[in-house]
C-alpha positions as CSV (number, residue, x, y, z in Angstrom):
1,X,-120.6,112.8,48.2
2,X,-122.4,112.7,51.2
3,X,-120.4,111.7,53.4
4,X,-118.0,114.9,52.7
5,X,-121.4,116.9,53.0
6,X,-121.9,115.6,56.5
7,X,-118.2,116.8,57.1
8,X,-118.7,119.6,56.2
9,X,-121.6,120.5,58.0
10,X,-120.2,119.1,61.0
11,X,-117.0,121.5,60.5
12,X,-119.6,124.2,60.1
13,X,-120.7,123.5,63.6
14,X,-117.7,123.2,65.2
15,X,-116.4,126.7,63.7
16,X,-119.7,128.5,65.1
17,X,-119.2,126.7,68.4
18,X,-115.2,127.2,68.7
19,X,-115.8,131.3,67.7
20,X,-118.3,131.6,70.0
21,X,-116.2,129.8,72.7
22,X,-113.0,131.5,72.2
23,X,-111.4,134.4,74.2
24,X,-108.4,135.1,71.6
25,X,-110.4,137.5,69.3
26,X,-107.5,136.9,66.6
27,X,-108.5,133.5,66.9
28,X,-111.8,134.1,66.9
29,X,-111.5,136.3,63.6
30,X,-109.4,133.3,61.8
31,X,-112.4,130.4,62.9
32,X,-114.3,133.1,61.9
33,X,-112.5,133.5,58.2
34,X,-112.4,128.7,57.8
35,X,-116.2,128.9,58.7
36,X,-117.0,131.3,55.5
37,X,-114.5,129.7,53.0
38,X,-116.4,126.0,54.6
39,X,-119.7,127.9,53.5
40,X,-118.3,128.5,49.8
41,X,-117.6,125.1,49.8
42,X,-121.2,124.1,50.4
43,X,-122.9,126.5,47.8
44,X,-120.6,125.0,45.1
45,X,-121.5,121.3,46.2
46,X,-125.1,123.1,46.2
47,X,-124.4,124.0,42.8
48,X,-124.9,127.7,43.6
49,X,-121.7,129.1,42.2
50,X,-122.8,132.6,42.5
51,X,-123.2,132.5,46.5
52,X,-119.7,131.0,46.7
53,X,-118.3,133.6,45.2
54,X,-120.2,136.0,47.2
55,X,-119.8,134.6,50.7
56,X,-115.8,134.1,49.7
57,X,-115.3,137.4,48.6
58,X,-117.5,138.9,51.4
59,X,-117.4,136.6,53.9
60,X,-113.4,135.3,54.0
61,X,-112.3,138.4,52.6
62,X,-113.5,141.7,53.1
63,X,-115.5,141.0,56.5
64,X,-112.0,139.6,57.9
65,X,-110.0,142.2,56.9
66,X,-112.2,144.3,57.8
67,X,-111.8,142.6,61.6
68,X,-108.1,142.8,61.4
69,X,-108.4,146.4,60.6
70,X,-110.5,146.9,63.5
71,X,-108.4,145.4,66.0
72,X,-105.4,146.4,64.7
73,X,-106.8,150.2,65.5
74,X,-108.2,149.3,68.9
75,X,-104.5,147.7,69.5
76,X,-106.5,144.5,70.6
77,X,-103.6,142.0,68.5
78,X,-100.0,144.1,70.3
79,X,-102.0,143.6,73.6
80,X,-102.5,140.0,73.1
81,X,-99.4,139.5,72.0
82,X,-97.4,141.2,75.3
83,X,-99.8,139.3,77.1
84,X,-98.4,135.8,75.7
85,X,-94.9,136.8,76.0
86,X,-95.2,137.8,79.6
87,X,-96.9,134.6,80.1
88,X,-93.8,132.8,78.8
């Protein structure tokens, strides 16, 4: 079981470095999303069941919708997109 810990932890790391690092804020918002469900994970294994369901619910669900929303409004996803077409 350690051994899948240390995994974890190590995906944790990568996620806060790689949403950090990234200049797709879609991207950004989905690393974003993998990093809260990878921190569920971790409260169940630290037998916290009650702060899995918290940071899933909040964390992975509302907080990221709640991004998707937001850029969806500012019209920050249709501008990325035309940018990546034009680029093709």
């Amino acid at each position: 079981m350690s051994v899948f810990t240390d995994i974890l932890l190590l995906f944790l790391v990568v996620c806060a470095v790689a949403a950090s690092l990234s200049k797709n804020l879609l991207n950004s918002i989905l690393i974003f999303m993998s990093y809260s469900l990878v921190m569920s994970i971790i409260w169940i294994l630290l037998e916290s069941p009650d702060l899995a369901i918290t940071e899933a619910a909040v964390g992975a669900g509302i907080t990221s919708l709640l991004f998707f929303v937001t850029l969806k409004k500012i019209h920050a996803i249709v501008e990325s997109d035309r940018k990546e077409k034009k680029d093709e």
